[in-house]
Structure formats: structure tokens, C-alpha cells
C-alpha positions as CSV (number, residue, x, y, z in Angstrom):
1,X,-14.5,-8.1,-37.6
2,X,-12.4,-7.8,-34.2
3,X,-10.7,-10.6,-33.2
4,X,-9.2,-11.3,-29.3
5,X,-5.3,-11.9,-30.3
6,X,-4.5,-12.8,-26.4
7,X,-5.3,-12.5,-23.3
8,X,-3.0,-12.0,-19.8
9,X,-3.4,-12.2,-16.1
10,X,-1.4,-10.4,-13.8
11,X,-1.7,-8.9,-10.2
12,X,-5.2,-9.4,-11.0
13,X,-6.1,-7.0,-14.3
14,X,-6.5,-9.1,-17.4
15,X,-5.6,-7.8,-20.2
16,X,-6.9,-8.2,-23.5
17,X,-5.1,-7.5,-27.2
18,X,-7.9,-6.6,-29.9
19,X,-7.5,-7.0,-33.3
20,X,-10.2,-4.4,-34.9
21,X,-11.2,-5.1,-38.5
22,X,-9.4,-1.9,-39.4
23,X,-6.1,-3.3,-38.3
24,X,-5.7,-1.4,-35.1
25,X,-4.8,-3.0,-32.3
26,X,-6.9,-2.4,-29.2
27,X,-5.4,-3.1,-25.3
28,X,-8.1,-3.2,-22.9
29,X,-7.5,-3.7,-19.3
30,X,-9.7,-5.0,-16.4
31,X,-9.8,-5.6,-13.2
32,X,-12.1,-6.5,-10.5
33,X,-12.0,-4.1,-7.5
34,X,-14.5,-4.8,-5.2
35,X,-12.3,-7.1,-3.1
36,X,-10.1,-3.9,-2.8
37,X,-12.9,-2.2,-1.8
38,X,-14.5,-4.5,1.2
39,X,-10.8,-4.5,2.8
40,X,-10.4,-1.1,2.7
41,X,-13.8,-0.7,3.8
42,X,-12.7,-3.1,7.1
43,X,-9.2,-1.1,7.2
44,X,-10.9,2.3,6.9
45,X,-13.0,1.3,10.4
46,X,-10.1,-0.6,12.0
47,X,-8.2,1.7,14.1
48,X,-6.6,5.2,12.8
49,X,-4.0,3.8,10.8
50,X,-1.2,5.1,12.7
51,X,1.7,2.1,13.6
52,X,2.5,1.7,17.6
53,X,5.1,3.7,17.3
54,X,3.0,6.5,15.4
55,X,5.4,7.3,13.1
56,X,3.9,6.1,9.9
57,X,0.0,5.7,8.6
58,X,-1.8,4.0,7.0
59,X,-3.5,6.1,4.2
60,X,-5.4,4.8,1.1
61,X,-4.6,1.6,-1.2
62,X,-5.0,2.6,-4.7
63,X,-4.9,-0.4,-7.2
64,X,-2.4,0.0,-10.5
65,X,-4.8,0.2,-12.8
66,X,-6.4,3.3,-11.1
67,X,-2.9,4.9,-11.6
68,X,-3.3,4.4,-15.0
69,X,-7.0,5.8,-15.4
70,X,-5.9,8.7,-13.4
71,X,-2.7,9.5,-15.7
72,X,-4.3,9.4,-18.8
73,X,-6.6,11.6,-17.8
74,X,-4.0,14.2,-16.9
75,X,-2.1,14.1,-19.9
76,X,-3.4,11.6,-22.4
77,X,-1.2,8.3,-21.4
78,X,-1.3,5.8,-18.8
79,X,2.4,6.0,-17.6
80,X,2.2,7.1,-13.6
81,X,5.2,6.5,-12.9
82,X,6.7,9.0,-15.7
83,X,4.8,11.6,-14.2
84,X,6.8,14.1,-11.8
85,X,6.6,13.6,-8.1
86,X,4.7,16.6,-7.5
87,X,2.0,16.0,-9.9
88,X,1.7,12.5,-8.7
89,X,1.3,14.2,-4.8
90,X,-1.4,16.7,-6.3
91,X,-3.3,14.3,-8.3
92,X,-3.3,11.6,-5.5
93,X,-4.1,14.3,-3.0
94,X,-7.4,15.7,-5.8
95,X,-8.5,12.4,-5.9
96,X,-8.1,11.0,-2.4
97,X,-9.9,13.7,-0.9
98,X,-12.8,13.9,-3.0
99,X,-15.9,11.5,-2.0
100,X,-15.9,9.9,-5.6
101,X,-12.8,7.8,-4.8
102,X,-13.4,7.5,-0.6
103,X,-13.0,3.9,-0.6
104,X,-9.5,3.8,-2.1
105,X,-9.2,5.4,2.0
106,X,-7.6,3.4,4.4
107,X,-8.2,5.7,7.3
108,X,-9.7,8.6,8.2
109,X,-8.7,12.4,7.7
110,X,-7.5,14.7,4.3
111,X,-4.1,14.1,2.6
């Protein structure tokens, strides 16, 4: 029998701790991202996302626990930020550009 050991909030994903009947312990994370999703939505149709000055943009808004999903499916754990630089750049670039994640997009154009 699994049994719900505790439960956390924070930022937003709640976390669960599962104890299953064969003594493993289970974390399971949520979070709900369709708030995320209607702001960028509004952001993505705003303007271009460039400041006044142009010298920055606005780009995507990618919520923590996306990081995580995205991690462990490059190598198995859900650490991002223990990955190297340049494999955060290419998997953020893969995923940014393709029209699964589009509404992690801020504004418009290809990283």
C-alpha cells in the first residue's frame, strides 16, 4: 500500500513524497502551467520583445520544472543546472524552436 509521507509547495510545483508498499520512496512533482501559458500567450503578441534601448529581448519563459523534464531526458536526472553551458544552449535552442513547446515563446523569431 503507498502512503503520501508529505507534501510541499514552492514557486508553485507541489511536491509529493510516496511511500510505495515495497519501501521505495517516490517524489512526484506538479505544477500547473496554464497561467504560464496565457501570459506568454499575451507577451508573445505584445510587441517584439526588444527593450527601448534594443539591446536585450525578451525570449521565452520556461518554468523550473520543464528544466527538469527536459534534463532527465538527456541524461537520466533532473539536475539542469549541472548540465554544461553548451548543452543547456542546444537543448533550450531544440526545444524552443520546435512547435511542441511554442508557448514557452515570449516573442517571435528562432533562437
Amino acid at each position: 500500500m503507498t502512503k503520501v509521507r508529505s507534501t510541499e509547495w514552492d514557486a508553485g510545483v507541489k511536491t509529493r513524497y510516496i511511500q510505495e508498499s515495497d519501501g521505495q520512496l517516490t517524489i512526484n512533482n506538479q505544477q500547473n502551467l496554464n497561467p504560464l501559458l496565457e501570459r506568454n500567450k499575451k507577451l508573445y503578441t505584445q510587441n517584439d520583445g526588444y527593450t527601448a534601448s534594443r539591446d536585450m529581448r525578451r525570449i521565452a519563459s520556461v518554468p523550473p520544472i520543464m528544466l527538469q523534464l527536459w534534463t532527465k531526458e538527456y541524461n537520466g536526472n533532473n539536475n539542469w543546472w549541472a548540465l554544461p553551458k553548451e548543452i543547456q544552449k542546444t537543448i533550450m535552442r531544440t526545444k524552443l524552436n520546435s512547435s511542441e513547446f511554442r508557448y514557452f515563446k515570449t516573442s517571435e523569431g528562432s533562437l
